[in-house]
Structures are given as structure tokens and as C-alpha cells.
N, C-alpha and C positions, 0 to 999 in steps of 0.2 A: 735455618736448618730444618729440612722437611721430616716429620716424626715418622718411626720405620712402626707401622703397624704388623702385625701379624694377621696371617691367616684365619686363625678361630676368630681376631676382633673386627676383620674386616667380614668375616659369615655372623656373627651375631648380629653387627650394624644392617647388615640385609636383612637377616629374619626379623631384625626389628621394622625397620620400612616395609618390610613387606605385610607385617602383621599391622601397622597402620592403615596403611592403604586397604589393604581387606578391613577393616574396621569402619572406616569410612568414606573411601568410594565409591564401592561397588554400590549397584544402584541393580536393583530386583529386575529382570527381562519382562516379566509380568506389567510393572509400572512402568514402563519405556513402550510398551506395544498400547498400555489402557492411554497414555498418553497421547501415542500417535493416532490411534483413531479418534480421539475428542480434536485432536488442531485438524488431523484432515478433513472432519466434519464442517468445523468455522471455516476452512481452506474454500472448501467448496462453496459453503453461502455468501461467502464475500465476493466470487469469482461470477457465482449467479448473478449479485447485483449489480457487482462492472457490469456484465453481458445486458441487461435492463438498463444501466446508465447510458452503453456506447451506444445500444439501440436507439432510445431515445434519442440524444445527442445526432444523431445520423439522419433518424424522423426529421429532426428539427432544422437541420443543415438541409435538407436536401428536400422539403415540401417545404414548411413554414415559413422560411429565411426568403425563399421567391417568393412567395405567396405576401407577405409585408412588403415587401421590397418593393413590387407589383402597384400593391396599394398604395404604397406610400410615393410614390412616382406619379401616380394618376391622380392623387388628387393634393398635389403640391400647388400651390399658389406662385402666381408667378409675382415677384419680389417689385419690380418694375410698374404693371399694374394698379399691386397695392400700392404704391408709394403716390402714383398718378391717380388714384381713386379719394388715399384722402387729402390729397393736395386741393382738390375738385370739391371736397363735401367741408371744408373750412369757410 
């Protein structure tokens, strides 16, 4: 059986909620803006340093990586050689 509230107790039970929640939710506009400018500031130094990572990373791919590559090509030993060099020096 569902209980028949009345009017005054179902407006009291609101002004009680409501008197709650202004108690302890509302949060100052003040401290919600001092906030967002302090993460938009970190936002921004963390986005700097990606931008210095992916550069980097880019440098690295696209000079470095041929430039070893290069290197490492030209003065690879050939496998075949060595195996016939120390077979020869036993």
C-alpha cells in the first residue's frame, strides 16, 4: 500500500533537499575559474612538451634512422668471408 503524502509534507521534504544541497554542493564560481586557469596552465606545458617529443621523434625518424641505416649497411661484414677468413687463419 503506497503512503498518501500530503502537500505541506511533500514541500517541507523539498525545502529540506533543497536546503542540503545548498549546504553542500554549491561550489564558489570564484574557485571553479581560480581552478581552471591553474589545469589550463599544466594543459598547456604538457602539450609544449608532446610538441618537443613529436618533434624530436620526427628529427629522429626522418634524418637519424637513414643516417644509421646508411651506416650500418656500409660497413656490415659480409658473413660468408668471415666464416672463409677464419677457416684460412686455423
Amino acid at each position: 500500500m503506497e503512503p498518501n503524502y500530503s502537500k505541506r509534507e511533500i514541500d517541507m521534504l523539498m525545502d529540506s533537499i533543497k536546503d542540503h544541497i545548498s549546504d553542500t554542493v554549491v561550489i564558489p564560481l570564484s574557485r571553479i575559474e581560480a581552478q581552471t586557469i591553474k589545469t589550463n596552465g599544466r594543459v598547456t606545458a604538457l602539450e609544449g612538451w608532446r610538441n618537443y617529443i613529436a618533434g624530436g621523434m620526427a628529427l629522429f625518424v626522418l634524418i637519424v634512422l637513414p643516417m644509421l641505416w646508411t651506416i650500418w649497411n656500409d660497413t656490415k661484414v659480409d658473413s660468408d668471408k668471415l666464416n672463409q677468413h677464419m677457416l684460412t687463419t686455423k
